[in-house]
C-alpha positions, 0 to 999 in steps of 0.5 A, a space after each residue: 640250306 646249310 653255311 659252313 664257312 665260305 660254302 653254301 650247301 643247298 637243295 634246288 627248291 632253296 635256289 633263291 637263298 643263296 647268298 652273294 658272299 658265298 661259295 654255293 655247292 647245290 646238293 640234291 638230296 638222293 641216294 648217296 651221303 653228304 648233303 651237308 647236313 650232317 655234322 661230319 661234313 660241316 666239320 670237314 667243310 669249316 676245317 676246309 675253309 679255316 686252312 683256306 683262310 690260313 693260305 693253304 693253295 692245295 693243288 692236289 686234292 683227294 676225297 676218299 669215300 666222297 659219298 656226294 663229292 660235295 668236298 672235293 667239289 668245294 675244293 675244286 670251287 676254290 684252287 684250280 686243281 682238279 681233285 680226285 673223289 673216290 667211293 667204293 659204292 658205284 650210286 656214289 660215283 653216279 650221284 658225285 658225276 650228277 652232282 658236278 653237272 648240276 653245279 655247271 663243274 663237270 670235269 672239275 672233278 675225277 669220280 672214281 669207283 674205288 676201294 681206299 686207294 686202290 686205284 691206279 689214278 690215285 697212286 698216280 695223283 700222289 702226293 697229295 696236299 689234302 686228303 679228305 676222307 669222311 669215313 667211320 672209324 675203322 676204315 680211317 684206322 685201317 687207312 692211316 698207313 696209306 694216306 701218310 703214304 700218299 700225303 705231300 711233306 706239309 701236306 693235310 689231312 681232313 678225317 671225319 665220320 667220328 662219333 667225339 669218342 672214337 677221335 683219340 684212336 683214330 688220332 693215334 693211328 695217324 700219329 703214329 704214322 708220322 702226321 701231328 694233330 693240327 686241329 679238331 672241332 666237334 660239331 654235335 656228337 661228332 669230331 672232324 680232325 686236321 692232321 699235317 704230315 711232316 
């Protein structure tokens, strides 16, 4: 099991860990990326808890490229939104749907099989308060100009999928679409950045 912050992320034969003080997410482990192990979504997770903490309240939430859904399950865990969780790999969608049964939060959460933002429901959810998108590093550049477009003014943005250097071009890339660097923490060899826009 794997505590990031407030959440817990566990596989069922982990069942009897979980506990009281936490937020848990059972995560089984199978085709799709993000079980929680990796340092990536950890990073995304505790900067998710730290903008909590802060009295962030996003009521709309994105989750581009959401492998497992885990994050925007976390999110839909603590406010009373429903996120948006895209991939463009339909398993992903599958194993995300999977994953909200599994955790008793079906509907919590809408699955959608696109590419970035390519999808009518995403352009129609914006702007967004929080978007996560826990990529690779060209991707993130290559989706810079979109998410500033469909991020909230004050709204957040929570990359990773880094390795620590690659997160000077990619926080380039967002800065120079308007957003500011409001945190970054490495975990291992790799950098989950915050941006806020406006």
């Amino acid at each position: 099991p794997i505590r990031a912050g407030r959440f817990y992320l566990y596989g069922s034969h982990d069942a009897d860990t979980v506990p009281d003080d936490v937020e848990p997410l059972l995560i089984e482990a199978a085709m799709a990326f993000g079980t929680g192990h990796h340092g990536t979504t950890q990073g995304c997770l505790r900067a998710l808890d730290r903008l909590a903490t802060q009295g962030l309240v996003a009521e709309k939430v994105a989750d581009i490229g959401c492998g497992t859904a885990v994050l925007a399950m976390a999110a839909a865990r603590i406010w009373p939104g429903v996120p948006i969780a895209s991939d463009i790999d339909p398993v992903a969608v599958e194993v995300a749907d999977a994953n909200l049964a599994a955790n008793g939060m079906a509907g919590r959460v809408t699955c959608l099989e696109a590419t970035g933002f390519d999808h009518p429901q995403i352009g129609e959810g914006a702007p967004y308060d929080l978007i996560f998108a826990n990529i690779l590093k060209g991707p993130l550049i290559d989706l810079a100009p979109d998410v500033a477009a469909h991020l909230a003014s004050g709204g957040y943005a929570i990359l990773s999928g880094l390795l620590n250097e690659q997160a000077e071009a990619v926080t380039a890339a967002y800065v120079e679409q308007g957003l500011t660097l409001d945190h970054d923490e490495q975990i291992g060899d790799w950098t989950t950045l915050v941006l806020k826009k406006g």
